[in-house]
C-alpha positions in Angstrom: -0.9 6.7 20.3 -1.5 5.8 16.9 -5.0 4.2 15.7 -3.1 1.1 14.5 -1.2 0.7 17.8 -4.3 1.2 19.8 -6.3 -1.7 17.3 -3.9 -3.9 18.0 -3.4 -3.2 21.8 -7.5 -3.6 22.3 -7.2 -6.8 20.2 -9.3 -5.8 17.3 -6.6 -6.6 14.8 -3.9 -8.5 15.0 -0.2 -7.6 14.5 0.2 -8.8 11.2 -2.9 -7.1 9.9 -1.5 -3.9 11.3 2.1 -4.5 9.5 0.0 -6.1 6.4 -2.0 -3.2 6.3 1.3 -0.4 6.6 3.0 -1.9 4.0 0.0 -1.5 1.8 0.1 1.7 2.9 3.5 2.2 1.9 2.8 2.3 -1.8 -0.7 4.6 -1.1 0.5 7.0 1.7 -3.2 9.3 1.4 -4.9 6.0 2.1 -5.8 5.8 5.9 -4.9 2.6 7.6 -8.7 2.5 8.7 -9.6 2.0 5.5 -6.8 0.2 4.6 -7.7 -2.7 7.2 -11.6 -2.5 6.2 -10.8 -2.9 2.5 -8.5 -6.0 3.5 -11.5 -7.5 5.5 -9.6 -7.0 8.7 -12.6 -5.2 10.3 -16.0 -3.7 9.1 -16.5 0.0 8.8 -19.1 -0.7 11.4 -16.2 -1.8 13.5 -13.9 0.7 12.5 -16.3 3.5 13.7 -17.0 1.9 17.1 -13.0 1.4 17.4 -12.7 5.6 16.3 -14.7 6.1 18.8 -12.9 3.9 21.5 -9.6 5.5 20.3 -10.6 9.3 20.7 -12.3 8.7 23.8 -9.5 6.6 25.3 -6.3 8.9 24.1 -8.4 12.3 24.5 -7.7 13.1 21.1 -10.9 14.9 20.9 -14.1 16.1 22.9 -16.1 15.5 19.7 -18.5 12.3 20.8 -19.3 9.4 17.7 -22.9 8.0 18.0 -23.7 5.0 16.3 -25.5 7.0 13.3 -22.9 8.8 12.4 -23.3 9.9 8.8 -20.5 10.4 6.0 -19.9 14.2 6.7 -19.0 13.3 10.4 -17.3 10.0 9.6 -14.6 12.4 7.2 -15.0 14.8 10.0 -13.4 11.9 12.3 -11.0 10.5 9.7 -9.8 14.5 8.4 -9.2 14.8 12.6 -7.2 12.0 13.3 -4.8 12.1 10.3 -4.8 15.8 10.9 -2.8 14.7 14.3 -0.8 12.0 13.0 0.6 14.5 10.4 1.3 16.8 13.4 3.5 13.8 15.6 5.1 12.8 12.1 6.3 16.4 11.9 6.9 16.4 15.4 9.1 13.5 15.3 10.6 14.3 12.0 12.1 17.5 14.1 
């Protein structure tokens, strides 16, 4: 599942600030739609680490466990992981 989908599907986005937040992402494909939607004022990074969390735990993307003092290094530890995987089902798909 993609982090989008799952924001929207755990209602902490909308759909329109999902499809706001691809289009914008659209014109800046290396920006991640995390920070996409916290730079649009969708959600707060605060938010956006709590919903990481939710989404890795949730979709078993990883056995790597987010604590609520995460620091930068393990935040781009997160973010490097998760696009690392949606890079891997775009080629997937793209096959």
């Amino acid at each position: 599942m993609r982090v989008g989908k799952f924001l929207v599907e755990n209602g902490i986005i909308t759909n329109q600030q999902l499809l706001d937040a691809l289009d914008l992402q659209s014109d800046n494909p290396e920006r991640f739609i995390g920070e996409i939607l916290v730079t649009m004022g969708a959600i707060s990074k605060e938010e956006l680490v709590m919903a990481l969390e939710a989404y890795l735990m949730t979709t078993g993307a990883s056995a790597m466990h987010v604590d609520e003092w995460l620091d930068q290094e393990e935040i781009d530890m997160l973010i490097d992981k998760i696009k690392s995987q949606n890079n891997t089902n775009r080629a997937n798909i793209e096959k």
